[in-house]
C-alpha positions in Angstrom: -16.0 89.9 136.7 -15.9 93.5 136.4 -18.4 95.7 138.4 -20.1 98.3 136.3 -22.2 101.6 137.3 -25.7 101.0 138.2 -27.0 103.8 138.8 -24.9 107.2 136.7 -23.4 110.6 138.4 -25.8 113.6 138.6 -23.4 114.5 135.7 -24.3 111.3 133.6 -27.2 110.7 131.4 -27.5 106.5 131.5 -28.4 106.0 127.7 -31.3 105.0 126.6 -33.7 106.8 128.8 -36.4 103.8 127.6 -37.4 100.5 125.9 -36.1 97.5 125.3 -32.3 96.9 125.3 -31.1 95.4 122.2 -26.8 94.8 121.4 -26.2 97.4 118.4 -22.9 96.5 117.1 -20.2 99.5 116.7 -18.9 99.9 113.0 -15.0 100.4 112.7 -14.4 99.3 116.0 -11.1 99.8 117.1 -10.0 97.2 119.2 -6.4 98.6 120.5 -8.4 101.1 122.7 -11.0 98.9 123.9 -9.9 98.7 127.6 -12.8 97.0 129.0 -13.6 93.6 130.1 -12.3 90.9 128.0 -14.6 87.9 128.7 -17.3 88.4 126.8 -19.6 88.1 130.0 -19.1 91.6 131.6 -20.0 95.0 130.6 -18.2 98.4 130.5 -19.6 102.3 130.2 -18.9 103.7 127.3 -19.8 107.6 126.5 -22.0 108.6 123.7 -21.3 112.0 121.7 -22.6 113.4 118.8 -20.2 114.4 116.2 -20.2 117.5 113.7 -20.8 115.4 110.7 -23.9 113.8 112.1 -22.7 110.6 113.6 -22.6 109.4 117.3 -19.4 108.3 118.3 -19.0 105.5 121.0 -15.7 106.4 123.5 -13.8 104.7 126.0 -14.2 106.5 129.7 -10.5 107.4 129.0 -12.1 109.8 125.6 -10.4 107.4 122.7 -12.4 107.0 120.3 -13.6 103.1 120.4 -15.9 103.1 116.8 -19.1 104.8 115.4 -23.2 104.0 115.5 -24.8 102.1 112.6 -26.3 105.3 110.5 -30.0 103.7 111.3 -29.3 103.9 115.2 -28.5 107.5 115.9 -32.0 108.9 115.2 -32.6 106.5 118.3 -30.4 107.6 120.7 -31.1 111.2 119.3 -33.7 112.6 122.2 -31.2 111.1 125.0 -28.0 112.4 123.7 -30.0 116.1 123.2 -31.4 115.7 126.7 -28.2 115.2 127.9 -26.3 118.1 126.3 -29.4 120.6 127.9 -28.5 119.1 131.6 -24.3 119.5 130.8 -24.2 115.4 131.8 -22.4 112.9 130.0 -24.6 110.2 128.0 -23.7 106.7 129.6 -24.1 103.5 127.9 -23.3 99.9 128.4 -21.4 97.8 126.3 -19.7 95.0 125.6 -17.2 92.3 123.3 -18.8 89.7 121.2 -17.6 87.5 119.3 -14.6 85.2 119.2 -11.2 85.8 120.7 -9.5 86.8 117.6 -12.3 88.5 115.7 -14.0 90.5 118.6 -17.0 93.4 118.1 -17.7 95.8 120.1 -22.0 96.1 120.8 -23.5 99.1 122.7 -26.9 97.9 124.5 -29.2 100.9 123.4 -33.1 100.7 123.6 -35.5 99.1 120.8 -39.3 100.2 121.1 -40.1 96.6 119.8 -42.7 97.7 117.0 
């Protein structure tokens, strides 16, 4: 089993800040640079970034490119990934493969205000 962060660097932003955590699955995942954990129990860190076209894309530790929000998520994860810009961290965020062997997703845990 792989061990994950618990707690993130000064320079990290753990992502989200608050709520309930909820498995949002990555669109056009790209599974060749997924180097994470394989079996489906475990989780990784991933980094959140804001891209110029107004998506969040969701990278591997490494900086490749692993796949994109859902459109209806990144308003969510808006507020953290400006907070952590202002502080110069990193925004942090679990994830992790579901799915089966052959046909494998990629799903960020990200917060859900459960209204």
């Amino acid at each position: 089993m792989t061990q994950t962060t618990l707690s993130p660097a000064p320079s990290q932003l753990r992502v989200p800040s608050r709520g309930r955590l909820t498995g949002v699955r990555v669109r056009d995942f790209r599974r060749s640079a997924w180097a994470g954990p394989t079996d489906r129990i475990s989780r990784a860190d991933v980094v959140l970034r804001r891209t110029p076209d107004g998506d969040v894309a969701v990278l591997a530790r490494t900086g490749a490119l692993l796949g994109l929000l859902p459109t209806s998520w990144v308003r969510s994860v808006d507020f953290d990934l400006w907070t952590a810009e202002r502080r110069g961290a990193t925004a942090v965020a679990q994830a992790y493969l579901g799915g089966t062997r052959e046909e494998s997703d990629l799903f960020v845990l990200l917060g859900w205000t459960g209204r």
